[in-house]
C-alpha positions in Angstrom: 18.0 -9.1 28.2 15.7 -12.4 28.1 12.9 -12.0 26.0 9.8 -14.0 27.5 7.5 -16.2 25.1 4.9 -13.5 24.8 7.0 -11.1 23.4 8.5 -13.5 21.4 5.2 -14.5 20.0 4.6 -10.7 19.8 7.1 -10.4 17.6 6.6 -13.6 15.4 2.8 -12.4 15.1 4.0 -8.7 13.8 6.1 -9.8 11.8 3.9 -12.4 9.9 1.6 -9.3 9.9 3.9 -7.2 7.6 4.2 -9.9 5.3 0.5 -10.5 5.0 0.1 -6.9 4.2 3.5 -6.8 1.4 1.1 -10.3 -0.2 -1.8 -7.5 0.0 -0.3 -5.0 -2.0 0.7 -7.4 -4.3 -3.0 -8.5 -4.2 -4.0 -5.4 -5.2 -1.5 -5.1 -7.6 -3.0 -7.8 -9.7 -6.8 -6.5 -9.6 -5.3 -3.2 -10.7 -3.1 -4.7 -13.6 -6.0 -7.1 -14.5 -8.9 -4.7 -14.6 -10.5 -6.6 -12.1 -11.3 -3.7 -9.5 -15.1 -3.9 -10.1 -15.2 -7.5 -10.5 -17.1 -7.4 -7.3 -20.0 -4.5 -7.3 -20.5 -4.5 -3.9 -18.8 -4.5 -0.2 -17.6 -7.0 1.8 -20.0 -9.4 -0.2 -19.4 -10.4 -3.6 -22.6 -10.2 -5.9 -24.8 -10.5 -2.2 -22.2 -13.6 -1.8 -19.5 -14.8 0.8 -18.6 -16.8 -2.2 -18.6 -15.4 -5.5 -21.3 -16.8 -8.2 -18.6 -18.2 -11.2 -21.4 -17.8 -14.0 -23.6 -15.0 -15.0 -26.9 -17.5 -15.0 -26.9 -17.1 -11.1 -27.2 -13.8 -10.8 -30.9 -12.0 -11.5 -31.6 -10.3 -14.6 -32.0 -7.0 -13.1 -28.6 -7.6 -11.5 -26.5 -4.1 -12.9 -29.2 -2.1 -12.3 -29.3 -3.3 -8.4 -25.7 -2.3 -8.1 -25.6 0.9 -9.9 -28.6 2.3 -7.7 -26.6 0.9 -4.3 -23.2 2.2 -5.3 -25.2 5.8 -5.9 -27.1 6.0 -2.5 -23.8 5.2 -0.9 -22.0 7.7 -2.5 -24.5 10.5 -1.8 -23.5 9.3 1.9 -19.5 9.6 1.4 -20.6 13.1 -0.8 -22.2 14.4 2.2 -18.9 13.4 4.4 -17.1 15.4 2.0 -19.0 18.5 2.5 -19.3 18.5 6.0 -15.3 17.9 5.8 -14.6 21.1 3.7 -13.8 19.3 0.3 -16.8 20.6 -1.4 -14.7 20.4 -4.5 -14.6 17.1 -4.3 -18.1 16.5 -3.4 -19.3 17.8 -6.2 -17.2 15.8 -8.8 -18.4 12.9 -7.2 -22.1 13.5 -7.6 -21.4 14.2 -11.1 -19.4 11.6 -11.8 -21.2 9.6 -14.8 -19.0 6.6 -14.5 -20.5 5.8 -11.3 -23.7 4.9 -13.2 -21.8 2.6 -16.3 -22.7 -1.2 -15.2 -20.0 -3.4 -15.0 -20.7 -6.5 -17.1 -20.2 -10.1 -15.1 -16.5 -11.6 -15.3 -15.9 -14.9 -13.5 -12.3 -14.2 -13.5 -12.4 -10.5 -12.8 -14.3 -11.5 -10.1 -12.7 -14.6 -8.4 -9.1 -11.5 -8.8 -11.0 -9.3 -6.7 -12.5 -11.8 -4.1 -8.8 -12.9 -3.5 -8.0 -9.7 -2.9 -10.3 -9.4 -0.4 -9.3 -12.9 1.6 -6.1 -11.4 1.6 -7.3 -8.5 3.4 -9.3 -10.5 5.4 -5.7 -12.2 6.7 -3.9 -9.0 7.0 -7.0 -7.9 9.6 -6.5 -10.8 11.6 -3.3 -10.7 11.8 -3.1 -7.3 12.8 -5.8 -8.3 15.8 -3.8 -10.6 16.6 -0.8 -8.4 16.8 -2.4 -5.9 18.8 -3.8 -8.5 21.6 -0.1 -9.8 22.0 0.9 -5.8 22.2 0.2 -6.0 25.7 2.6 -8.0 26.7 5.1 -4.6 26.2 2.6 -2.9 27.9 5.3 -2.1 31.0 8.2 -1.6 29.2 6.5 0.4 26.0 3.4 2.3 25.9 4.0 2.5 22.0 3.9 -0.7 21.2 0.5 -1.5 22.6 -1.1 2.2 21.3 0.1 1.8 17.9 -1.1 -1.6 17.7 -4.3 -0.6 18.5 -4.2 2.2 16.3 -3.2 0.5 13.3 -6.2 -1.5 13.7 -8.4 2.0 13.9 -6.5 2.6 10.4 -7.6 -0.7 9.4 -11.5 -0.2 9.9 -11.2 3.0 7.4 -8.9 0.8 4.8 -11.5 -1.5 4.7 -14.2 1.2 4.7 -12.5 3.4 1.9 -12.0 0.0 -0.1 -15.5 0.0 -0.2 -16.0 3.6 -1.2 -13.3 2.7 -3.6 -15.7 -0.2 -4.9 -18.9 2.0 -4.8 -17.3 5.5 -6.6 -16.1 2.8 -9.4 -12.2 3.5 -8.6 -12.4 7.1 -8.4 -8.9 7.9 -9.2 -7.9 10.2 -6.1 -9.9 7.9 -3.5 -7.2 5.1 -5.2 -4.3 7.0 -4.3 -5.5 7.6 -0.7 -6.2 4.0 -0.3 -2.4 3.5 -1.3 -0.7 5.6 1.0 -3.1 4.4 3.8 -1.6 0.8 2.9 1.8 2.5 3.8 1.1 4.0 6.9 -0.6 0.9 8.3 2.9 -1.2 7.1 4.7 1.5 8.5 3.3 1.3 11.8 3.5 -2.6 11.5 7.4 -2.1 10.8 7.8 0.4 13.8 6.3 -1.6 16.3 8.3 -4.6 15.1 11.5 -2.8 14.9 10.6 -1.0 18.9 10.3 -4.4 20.5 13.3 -5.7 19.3 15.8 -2.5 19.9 13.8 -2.4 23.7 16.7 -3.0 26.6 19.4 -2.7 23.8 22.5 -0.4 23.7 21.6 2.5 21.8 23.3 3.3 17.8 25.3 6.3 17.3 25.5 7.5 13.7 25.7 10.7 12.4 23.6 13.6 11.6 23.9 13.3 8.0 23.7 9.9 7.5 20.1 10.2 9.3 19.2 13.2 7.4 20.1 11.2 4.1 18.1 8.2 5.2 15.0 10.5 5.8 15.2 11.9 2.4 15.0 8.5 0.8 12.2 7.7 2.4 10.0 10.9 1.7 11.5 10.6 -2.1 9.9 6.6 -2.3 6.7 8.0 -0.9 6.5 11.2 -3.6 7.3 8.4 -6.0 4.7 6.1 -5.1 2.2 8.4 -4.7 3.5 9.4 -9.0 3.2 6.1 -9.8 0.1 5.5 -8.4 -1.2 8.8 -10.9 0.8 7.6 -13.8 -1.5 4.2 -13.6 -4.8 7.1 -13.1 -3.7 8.9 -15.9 -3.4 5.7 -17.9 -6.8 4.2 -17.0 -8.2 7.5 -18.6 -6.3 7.1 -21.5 -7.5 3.6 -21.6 -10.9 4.4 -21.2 -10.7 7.2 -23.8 -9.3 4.9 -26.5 -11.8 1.7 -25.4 -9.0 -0.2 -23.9 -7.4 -0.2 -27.7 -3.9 0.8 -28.8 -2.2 -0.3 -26.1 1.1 0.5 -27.6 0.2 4.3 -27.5 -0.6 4.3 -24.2 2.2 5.2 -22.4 3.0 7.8 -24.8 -0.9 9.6 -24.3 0.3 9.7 -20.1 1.8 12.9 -20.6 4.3 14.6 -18.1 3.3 12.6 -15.1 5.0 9.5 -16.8 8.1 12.0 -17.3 8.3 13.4 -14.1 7.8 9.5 -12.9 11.0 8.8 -14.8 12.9 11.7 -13.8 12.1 11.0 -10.1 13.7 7.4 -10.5 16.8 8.9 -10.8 16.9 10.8 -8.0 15.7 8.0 -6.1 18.5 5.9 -7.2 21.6 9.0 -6.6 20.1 9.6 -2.9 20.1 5.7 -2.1 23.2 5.5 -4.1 24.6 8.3 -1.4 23.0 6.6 1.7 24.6 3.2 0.2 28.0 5.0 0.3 27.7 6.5 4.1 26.8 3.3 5.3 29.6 1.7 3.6 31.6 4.3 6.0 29.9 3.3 8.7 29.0 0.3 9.3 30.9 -3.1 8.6 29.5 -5.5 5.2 27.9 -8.1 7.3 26.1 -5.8 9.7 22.2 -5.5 9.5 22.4 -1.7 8.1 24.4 -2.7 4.9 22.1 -6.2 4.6 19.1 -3.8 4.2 20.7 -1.6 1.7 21.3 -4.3 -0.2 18.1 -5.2 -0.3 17.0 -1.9 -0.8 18.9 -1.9 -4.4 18.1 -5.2 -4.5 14.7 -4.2 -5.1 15.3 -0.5 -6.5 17.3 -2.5 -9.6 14.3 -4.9 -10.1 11.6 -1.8 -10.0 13.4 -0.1 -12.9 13.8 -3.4 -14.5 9.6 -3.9 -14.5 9.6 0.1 -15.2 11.6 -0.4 -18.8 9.0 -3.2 -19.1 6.4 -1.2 -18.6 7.3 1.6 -21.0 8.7 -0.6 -24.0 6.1 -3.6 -23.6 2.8 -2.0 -23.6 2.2 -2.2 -19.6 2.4 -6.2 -19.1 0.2 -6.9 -16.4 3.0 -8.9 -14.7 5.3 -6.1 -14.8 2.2 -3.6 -13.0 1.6 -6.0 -9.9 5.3 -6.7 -9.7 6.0 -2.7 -9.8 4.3 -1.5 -7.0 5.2 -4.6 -4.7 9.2 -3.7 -4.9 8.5 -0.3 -4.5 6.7 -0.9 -1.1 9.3 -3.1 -0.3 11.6 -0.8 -0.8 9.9 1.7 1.1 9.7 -0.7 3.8 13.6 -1.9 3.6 14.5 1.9 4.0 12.0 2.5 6.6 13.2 0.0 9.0 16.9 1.0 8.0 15.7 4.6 9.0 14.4 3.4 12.4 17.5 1.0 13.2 19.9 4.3 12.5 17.7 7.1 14.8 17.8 4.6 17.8 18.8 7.0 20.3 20.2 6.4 24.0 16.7 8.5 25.3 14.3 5.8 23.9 16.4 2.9 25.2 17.0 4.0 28.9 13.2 4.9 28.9 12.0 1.5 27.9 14.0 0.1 30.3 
């Protein structure tokens, strides 16, 4: 099948896309590690700014105050979402939240962290705008491609909006770990609309049941362990906060049984890979595409338990935090697209044709 210069570019564009959004995570990875979360008060300015003031002398005296009454009439707003939602729980804890009214005290490099953060996200949106004009070109032989192009786009609007709501509630722990998983699902749609376009018109891959099954449990295993990691790092901003951002040593050890079951969970993650590993060793010949992306999978499994032991025995490096969470998404994303090339069926091939 020849693949015409649109879709090619298609392609090229998506995939530059998924990178921009790993460089993201990593992004976000360094404002988390660094403290520099509310480095910028408000949203999508910085300080009223499209570029960042790098002393406190330009900002106005009355500068905290302005913020702190903003970031409270905003989140009477997202309160009021909450209750017309059904989560009158969480409502409540947000309105009576007093964190939300501690001022954040200017931090040129806290800051200048945070506003890179935002460029990157700024990227990631055009790429993905990008991607989704150049969707169109599948628009005969897929109507997935195109939708979900689009869609991830919608699911961009609301990152950026909840990045903001995570700016205004002062990182409100479980509006963080919603803000992670959307990150996944907009990468996972990137990686499925990449991997659709190129398996279009192709002879379909027979593996077995198990090996699928196997696959699928990985990948809902990496998510539960994100989404534990992400509370682990909750859990220690509290302890942080409760000991003044002293004793950094003891930190860990004040997390409690989240940090155990953390642990505990990288084990299993690494038996069921090691048991996907050995099925597609079975399967599938050492130079093929399926035993590449395992590789890389442990690749980046090895490395994450690596930064973990640094984590635990090094007092949390901030190196060690950013680096973390970026091979655990790419792990995710590895095994994704492994998961996608193994459940290509001879149905979704015959229909894009």
């Amino acid at each position: 099948m020849i693949v015409s210069a649109q879709k090619i570019r298609f392609q090229k564009t998506n995939l530059i896309a998924i990178i921009v959004l790993f460089l993201v995570i990593l992004a976000g990875g360094v404002v988390r590690s660094s403290g520099s979360g509310m480095g910028c008060p408000d949203w999508p300015k910085c300080f009223g700014r499209y570029v960042p003031p790098t002393d406190v002398s330009q900002l106005p005296k009355d500068y905290k105050q302005k913020y702190v009454d903003k970031r409270v009439v905003k989140n009477q707003r997202f309160a009021k979402l909450l209750d017309a939602l059904g989560y009158h729980d969480l409502a409540t804890r947000l309105r009576h939240d007093k964190s939300i009214l501690v001022p954040e005290d200017f931090n040129a490099a806290n800051t200048w962290t945070e506003y890179a953060n935002r460029l990157a996200g700024v990227l990631s949106g055009f790429a993905l705008v990008f991607t989704a004009v150049f969707s169109f070109s599948y628009r005969k032989e897929s109507f997935l491609i195109p939708f979900l192009s689009v869609l991830n786009l919608i699911f961009v609007i609301i990152q950026a909006w909840l990045g903001s709501i995570v700016v205004s509630t002062n990182l409100v722990s479980w509006i963080v770990t919603v803000h992670m998983l959307l990150a996944l699902v907009i990468i996972g749609i990137s990686i499925y609309t990449y991997h659709l376009s190129k398996v279009i018109g192709k002879p379909s891959l027979l593996t077995s049941g198990i090996t699928r099954l196997i696959a699928f449990i990985v990948i809902v295993i990496s998510v539960i362990q994100i989404v534990i990691g992400t509370e682990v790092r909750e859990k220690i901003d509290a302890v942080s906060a409760r000991l003044g951002g002293q004793y950094r040593e003891d930190w860990v050890a004040e997390a409690g049984n989240i940090f155990h079951s953390h642990r505990t969970l990288a084990i299993v993650v690494l038996v069921v890979n090691v048991m996907l590993y050995a099925l597609i060793r079975k399967s599938f010949n050492r130079h093929s595409l399926q035993q590449q992306l395992m590789s890389f999978t442990f690749l980046m499994i090895m490395l994450q338990i690596g930064t973990g032991i640094a984590l635990s025995y090094l007092a949390l490096p901030p190196f060690a935090q950013a680096t973390h969470i970026l091979l655990a998404s790419m792990a995710f994303g590895a095994q994704f697209y492994l998961f996608l090339n193994l459940y290509r069926c001879a149905k979704r091939t015959e229909v894009s044709r």
